[in-house]
mmCIF file of the C-alpha atoms, coordinates in Angstrom:
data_MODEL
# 
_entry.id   MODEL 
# 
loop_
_atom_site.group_PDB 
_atom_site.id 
_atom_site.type_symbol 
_atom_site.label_atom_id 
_atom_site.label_alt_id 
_atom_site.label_comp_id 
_atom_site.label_asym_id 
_atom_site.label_entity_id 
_atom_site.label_seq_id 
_atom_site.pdbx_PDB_ins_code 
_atom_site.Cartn_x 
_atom_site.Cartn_y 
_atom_site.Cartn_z 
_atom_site.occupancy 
_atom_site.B_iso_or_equiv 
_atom_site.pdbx_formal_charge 
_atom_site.auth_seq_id 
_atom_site.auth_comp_id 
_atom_site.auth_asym_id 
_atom_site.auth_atom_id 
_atom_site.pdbx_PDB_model_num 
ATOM 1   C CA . UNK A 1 1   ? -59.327 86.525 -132.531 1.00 0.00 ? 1   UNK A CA 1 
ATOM 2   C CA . UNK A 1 2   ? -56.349 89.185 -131.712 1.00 0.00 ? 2   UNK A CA 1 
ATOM 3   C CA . UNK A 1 3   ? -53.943 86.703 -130.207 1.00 0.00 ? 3   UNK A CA 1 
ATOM 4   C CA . UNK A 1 4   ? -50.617 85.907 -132.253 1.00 0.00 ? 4   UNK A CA 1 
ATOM 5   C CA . UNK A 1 5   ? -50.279 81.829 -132.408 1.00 0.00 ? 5   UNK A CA 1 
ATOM 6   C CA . UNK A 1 6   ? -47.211 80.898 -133.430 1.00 0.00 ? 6   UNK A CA 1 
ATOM 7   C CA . UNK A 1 7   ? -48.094 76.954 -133.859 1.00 0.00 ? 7   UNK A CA 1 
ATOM 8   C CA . UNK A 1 8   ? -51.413 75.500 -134.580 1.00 0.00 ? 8   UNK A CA 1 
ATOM 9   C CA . UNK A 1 9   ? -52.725 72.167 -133.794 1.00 0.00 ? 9   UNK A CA 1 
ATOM 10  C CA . UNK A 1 10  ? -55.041 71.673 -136.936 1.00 0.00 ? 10  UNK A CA 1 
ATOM 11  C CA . UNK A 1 11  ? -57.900 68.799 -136.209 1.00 0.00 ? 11  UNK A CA 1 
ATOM 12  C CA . UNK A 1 12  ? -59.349 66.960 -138.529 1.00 0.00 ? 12  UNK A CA 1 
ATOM 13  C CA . UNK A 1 13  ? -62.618 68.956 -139.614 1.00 0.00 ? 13  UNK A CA 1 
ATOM 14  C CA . UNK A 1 14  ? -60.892 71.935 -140.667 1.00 0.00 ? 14  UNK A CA 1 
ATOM 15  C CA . UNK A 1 15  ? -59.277 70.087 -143.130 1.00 0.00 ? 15  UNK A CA 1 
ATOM 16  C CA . UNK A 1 16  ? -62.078 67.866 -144.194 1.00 0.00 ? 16  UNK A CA 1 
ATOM 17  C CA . UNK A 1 17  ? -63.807 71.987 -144.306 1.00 0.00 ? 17  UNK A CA 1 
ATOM 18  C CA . UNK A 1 18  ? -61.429 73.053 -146.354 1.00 0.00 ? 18  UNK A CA 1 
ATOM 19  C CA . UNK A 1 19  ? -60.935 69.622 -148.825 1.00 0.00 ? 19  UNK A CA 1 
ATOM 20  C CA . UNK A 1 20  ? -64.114 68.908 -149.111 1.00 0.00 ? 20  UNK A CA 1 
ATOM 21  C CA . UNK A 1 21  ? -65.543 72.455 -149.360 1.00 0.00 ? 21  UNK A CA 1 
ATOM 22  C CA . UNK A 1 22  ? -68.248 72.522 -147.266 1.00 0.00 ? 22  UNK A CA 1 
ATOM 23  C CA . UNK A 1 23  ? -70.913 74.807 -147.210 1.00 0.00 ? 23  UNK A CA 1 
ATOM 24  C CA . UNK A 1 24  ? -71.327 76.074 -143.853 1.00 0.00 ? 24  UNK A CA 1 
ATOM 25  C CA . UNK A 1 25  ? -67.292 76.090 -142.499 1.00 0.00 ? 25  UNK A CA 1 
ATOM 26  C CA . UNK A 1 26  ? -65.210 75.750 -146.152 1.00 0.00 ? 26  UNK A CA 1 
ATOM 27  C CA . UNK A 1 27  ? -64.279 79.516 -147.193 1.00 0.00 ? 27  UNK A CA 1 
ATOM 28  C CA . UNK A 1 28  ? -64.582 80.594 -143.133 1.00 0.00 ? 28  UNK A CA 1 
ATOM 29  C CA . UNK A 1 29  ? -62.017 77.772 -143.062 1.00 0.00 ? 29  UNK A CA 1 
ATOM 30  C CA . UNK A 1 30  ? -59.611 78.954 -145.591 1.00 0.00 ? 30  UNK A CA 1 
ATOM 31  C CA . UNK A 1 31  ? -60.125 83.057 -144.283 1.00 0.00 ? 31  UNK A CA 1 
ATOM 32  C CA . UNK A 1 32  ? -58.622 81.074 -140.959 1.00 0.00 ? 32  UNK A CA 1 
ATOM 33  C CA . UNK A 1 33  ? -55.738 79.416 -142.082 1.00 0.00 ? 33  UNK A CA 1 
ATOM 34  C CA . UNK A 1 34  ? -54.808 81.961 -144.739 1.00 0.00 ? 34  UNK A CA 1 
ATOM 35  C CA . UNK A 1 35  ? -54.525 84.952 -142.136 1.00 0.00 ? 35  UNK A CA 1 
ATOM 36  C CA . UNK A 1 36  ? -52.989 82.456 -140.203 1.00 0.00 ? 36  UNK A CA 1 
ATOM 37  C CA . UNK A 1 37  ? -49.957 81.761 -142.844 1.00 0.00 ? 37  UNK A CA 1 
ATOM 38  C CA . UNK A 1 38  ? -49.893 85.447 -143.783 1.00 0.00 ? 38  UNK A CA 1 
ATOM 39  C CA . UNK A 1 39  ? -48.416 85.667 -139.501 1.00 0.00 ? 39  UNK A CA 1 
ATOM 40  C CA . UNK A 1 40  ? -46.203 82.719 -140.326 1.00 0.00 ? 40  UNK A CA 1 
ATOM 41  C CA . UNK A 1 41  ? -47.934 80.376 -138.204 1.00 0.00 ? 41  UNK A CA 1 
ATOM 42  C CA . UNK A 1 42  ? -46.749 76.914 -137.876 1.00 0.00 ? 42  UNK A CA 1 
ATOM 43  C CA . UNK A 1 43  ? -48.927 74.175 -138.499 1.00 0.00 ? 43  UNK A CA 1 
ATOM 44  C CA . UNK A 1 44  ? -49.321 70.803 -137.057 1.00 0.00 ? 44  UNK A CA 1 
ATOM 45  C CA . UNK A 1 45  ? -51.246 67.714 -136.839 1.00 0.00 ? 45  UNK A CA 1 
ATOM 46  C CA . UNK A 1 46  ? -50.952 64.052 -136.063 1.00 0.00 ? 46  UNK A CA 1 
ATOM 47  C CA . UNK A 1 47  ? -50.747 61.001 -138.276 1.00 0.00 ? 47  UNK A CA 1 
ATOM 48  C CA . UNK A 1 48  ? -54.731 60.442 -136.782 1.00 0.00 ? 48  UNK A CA 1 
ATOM 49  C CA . UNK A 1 49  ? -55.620 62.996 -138.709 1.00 0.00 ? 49  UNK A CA 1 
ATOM 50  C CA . UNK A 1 50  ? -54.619 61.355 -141.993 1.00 0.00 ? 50  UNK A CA 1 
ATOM 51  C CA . UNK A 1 51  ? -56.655 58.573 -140.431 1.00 0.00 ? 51  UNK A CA 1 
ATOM 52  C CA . UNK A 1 52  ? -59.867 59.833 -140.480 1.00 0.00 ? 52  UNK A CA 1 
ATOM 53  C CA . UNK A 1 53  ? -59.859 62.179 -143.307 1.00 0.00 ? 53  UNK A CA 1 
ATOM 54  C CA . UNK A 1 54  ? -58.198 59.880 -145.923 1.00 0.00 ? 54  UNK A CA 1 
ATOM 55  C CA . UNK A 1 55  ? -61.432 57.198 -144.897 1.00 0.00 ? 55  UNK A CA 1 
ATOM 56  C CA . UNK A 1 56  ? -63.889 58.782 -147.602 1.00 0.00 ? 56  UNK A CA 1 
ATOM 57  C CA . UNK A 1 57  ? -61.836 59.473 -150.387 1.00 0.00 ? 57  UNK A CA 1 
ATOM 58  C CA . UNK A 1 58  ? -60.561 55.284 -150.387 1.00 0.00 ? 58  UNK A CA 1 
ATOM 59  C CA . UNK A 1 59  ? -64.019 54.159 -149.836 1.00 0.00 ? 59  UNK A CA 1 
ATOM 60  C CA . UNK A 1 60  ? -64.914 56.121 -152.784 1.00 0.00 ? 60  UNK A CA 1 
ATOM 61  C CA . UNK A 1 61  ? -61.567 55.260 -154.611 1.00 0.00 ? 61  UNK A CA 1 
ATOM 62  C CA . UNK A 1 62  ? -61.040 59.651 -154.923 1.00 0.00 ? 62  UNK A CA 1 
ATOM 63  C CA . UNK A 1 63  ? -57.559 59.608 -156.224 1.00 0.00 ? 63  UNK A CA 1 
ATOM 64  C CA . UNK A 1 64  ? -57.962 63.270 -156.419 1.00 0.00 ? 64  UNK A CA 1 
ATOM 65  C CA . UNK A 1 65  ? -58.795 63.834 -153.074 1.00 0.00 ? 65  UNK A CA 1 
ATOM 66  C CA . UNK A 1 66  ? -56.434 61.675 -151.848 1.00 0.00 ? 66  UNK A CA 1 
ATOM 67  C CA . UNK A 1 67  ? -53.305 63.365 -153.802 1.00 0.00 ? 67  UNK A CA 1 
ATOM 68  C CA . UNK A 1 68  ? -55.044 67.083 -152.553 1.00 0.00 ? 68  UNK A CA 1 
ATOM 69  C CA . UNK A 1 69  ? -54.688 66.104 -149.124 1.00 0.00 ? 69  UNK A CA 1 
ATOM 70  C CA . UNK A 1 70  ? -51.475 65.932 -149.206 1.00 0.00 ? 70  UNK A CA 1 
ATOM 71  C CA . UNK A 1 71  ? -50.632 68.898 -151.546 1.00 0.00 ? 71  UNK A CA 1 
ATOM 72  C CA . UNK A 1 72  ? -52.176 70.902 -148.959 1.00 0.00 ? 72  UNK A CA 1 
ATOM 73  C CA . UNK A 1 73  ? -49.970 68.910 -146.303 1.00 0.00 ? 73  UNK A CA 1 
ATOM 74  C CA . UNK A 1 74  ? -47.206 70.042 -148.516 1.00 0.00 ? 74  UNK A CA 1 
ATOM 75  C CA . UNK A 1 75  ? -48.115 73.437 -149.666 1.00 0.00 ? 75  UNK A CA 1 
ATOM 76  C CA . UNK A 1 76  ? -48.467 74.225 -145.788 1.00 0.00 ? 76  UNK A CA 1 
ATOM 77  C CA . UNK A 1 77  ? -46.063 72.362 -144.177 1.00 0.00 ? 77  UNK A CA 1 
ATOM 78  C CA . UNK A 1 78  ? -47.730 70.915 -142.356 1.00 0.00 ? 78  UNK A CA 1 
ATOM 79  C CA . UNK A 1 79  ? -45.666 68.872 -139.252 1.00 0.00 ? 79  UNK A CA 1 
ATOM 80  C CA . UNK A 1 80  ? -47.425 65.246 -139.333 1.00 0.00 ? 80  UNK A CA 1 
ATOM 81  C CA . UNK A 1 81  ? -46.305 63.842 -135.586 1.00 0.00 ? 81  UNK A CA 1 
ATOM 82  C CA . UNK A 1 82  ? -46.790 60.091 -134.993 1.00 0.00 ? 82  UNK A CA 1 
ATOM 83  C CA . UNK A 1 83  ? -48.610 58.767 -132.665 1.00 0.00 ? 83  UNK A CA 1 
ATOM 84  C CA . UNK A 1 84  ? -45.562 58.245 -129.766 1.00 0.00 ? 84  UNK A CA 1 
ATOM 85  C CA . UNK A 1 85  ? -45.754 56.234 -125.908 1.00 0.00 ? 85  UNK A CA 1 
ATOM 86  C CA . UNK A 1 86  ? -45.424 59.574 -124.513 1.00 0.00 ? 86  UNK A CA 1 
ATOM 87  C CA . UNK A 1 87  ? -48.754 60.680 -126.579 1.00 0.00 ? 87  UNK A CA 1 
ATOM 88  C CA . UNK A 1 88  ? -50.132 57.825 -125.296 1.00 0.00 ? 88  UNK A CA 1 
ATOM 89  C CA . UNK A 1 89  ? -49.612 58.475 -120.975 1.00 0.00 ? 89  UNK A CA 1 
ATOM 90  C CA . UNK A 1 90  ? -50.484 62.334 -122.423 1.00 0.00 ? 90  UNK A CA 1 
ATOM 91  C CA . UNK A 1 91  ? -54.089 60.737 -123.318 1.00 0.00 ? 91  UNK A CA 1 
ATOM 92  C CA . UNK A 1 92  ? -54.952 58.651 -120.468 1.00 0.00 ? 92  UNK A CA 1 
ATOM 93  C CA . UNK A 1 93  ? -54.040 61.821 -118.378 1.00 0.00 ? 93  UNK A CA 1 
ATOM 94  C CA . UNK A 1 94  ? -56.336 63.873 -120.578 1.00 0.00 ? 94  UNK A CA 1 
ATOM 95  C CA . UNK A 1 95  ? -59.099 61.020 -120.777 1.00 0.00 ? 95  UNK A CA 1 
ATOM 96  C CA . UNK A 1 96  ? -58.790 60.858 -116.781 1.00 0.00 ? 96  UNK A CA 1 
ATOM 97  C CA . UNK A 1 97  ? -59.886 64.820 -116.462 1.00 0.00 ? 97  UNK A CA 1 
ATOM 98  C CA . UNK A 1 98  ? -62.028 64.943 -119.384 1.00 0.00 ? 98  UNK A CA 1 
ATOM 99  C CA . UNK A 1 99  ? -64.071 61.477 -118.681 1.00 0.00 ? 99  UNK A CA 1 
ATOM 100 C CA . UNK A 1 100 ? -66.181 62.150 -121.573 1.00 0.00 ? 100 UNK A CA 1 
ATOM 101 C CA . UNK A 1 101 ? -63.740 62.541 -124.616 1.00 0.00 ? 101 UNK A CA 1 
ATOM 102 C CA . UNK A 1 102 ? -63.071 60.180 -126.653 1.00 0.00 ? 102 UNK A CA 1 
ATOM 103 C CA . UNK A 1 103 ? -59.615 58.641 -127.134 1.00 0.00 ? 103 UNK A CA 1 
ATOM 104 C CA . UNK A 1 104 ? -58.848 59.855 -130.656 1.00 0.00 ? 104 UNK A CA 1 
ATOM 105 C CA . UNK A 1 105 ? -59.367 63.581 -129.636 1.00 0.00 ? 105 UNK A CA 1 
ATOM 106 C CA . UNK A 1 106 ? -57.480 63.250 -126.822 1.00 0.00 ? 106 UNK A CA 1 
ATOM 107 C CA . UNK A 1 107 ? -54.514 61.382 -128.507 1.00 0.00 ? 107 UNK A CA 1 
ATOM 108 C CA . UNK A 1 108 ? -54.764 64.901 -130.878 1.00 0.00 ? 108 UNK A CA 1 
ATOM 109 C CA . UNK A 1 109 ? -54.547 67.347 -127.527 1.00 0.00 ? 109 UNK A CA 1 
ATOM 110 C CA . UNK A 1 110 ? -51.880 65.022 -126.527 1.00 0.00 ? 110 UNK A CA 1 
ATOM 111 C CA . UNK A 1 111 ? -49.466 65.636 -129.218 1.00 0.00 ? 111 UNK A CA 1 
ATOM 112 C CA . UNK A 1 112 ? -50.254 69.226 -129.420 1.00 0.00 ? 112 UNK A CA 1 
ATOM 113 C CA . UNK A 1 113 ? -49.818 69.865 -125.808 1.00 0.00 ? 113 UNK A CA 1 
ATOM 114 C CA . UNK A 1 114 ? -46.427 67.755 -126.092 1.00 0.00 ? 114 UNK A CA 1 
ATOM 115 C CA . UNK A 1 115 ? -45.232 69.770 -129.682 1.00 0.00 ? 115 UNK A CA 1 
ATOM 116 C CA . UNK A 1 116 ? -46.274 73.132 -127.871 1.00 0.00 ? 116 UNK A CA 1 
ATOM 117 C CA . UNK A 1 117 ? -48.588 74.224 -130.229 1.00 0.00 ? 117 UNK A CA 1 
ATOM 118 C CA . UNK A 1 118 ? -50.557 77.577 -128.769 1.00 0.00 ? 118 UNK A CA 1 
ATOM 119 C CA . UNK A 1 119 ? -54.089 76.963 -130.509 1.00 0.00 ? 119 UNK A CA 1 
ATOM 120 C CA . UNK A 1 120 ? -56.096 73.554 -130.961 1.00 0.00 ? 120 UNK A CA 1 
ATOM 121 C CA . UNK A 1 121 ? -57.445 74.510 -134.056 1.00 0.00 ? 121 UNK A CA 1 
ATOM 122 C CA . UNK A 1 122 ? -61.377 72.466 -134.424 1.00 0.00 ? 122 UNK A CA 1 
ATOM 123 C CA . UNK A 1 123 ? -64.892 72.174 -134.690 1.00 0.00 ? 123 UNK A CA 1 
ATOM 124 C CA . UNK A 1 124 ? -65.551 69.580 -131.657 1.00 0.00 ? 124 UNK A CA 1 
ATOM 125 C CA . UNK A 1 125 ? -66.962 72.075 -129.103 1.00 0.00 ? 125 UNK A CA 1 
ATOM 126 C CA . UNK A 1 126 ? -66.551 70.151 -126.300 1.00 0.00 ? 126 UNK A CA 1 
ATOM 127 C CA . UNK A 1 127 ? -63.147 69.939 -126.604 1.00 0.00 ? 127 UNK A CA 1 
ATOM 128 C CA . UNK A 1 128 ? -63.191 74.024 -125.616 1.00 0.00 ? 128 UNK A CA 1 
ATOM 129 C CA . UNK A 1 129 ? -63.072 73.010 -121.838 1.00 0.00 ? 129 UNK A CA 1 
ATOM 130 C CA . UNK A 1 130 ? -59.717 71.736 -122.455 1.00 0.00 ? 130 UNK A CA 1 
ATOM 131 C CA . UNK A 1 131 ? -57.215 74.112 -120.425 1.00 0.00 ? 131 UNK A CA 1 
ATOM 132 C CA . UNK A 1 132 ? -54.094 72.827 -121.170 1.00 0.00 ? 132 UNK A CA 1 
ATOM 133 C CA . UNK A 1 133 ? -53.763 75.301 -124.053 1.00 0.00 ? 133 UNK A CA 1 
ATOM 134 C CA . UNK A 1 134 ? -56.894 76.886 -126.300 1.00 0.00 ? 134 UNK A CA 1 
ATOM 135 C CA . UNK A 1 135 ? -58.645 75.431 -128.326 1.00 0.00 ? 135 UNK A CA 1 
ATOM 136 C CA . UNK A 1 136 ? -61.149 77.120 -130.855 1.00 0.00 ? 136 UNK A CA 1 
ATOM 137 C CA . UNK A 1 137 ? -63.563 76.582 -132.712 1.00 0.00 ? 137 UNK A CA 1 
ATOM 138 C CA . UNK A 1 138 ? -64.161 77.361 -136.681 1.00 0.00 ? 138 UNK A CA 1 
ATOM 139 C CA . UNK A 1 139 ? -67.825 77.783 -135.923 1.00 0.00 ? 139 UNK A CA 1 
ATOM 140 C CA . UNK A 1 140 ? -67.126 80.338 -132.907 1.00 0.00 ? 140 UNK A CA 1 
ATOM 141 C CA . UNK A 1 141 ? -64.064 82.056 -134.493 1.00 0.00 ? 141 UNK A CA 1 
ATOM 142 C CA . UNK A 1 142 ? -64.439 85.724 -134.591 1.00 0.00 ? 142 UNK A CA 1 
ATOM 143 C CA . UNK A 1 143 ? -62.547 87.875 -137.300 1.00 0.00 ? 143 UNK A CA 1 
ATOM 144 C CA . UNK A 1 144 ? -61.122 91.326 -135.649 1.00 0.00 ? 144 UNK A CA 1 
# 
């Protein structure tokens, strides 16, 4: 992609990508976010993230996991926004013109349209039609 973000909104599967190294998205993943720090992006993400990524590694008691999701919150400074009442009225205005996503994702495009983030950084397709800013996908990124 040629554009220049300046903040990105990163969703939960590019981390879990990343963390967990998967196969198909892991090292396309990292290419990302690396170029992406390299143009001093800013990066972003909501406390729903921590959520749903942190589920696996306590069900399988991974303190290792655990403590590398948050090195890599720290070693990219990451911006982890609670979830706010203003997120909230953001996400039933997003759930009322998108009828078919579901509340967590639009709690996420809530608090990156509110933190004006330029990029909604994921692998949830259907969250593309979103107009409110871009959103792209790791499967569907393109390297210049």
């Amino acid at each position: 992609m040629k554009e220049n973000f300046k903040k990105v909104f990163l969703d939960t599967s590019p981390i879990i990508y990343l963390l967990d190294g998967d196969v198909n998205f892991g090292q396309k993943t990292s290419k990302i976010l690396s170029m992406m720090s390299q143009n001093n992006v800013e990066f972003v993400s909501s406390v729903i993230t921590c959520a749903e990524y942190l589920v696996y590694p306590y069900k399988m008691n991974n303190d290792p996991l655990i403590e590398a999701f948050w090195e890599m919150v720290r070693d990219n400074n990451i911006v982890l926004y609670t979830i706010t009442h203003y997120d909230a009225i953001e996400a039933a205005k997003i759930r009322a013109k998108y009828k078919y996503f579901k509340l967590m994702d639009s709690l996420q495009l809530a608090v990156a349209c509110l933190q004006g983030c330029d990029l909604f950084l994921t692998n949830d397709s259907q969250l593309t039609q979103f107009m409110e800013i871009k959103c792209a996908t790791i499967a569907d990124w393109q390297f210049d």
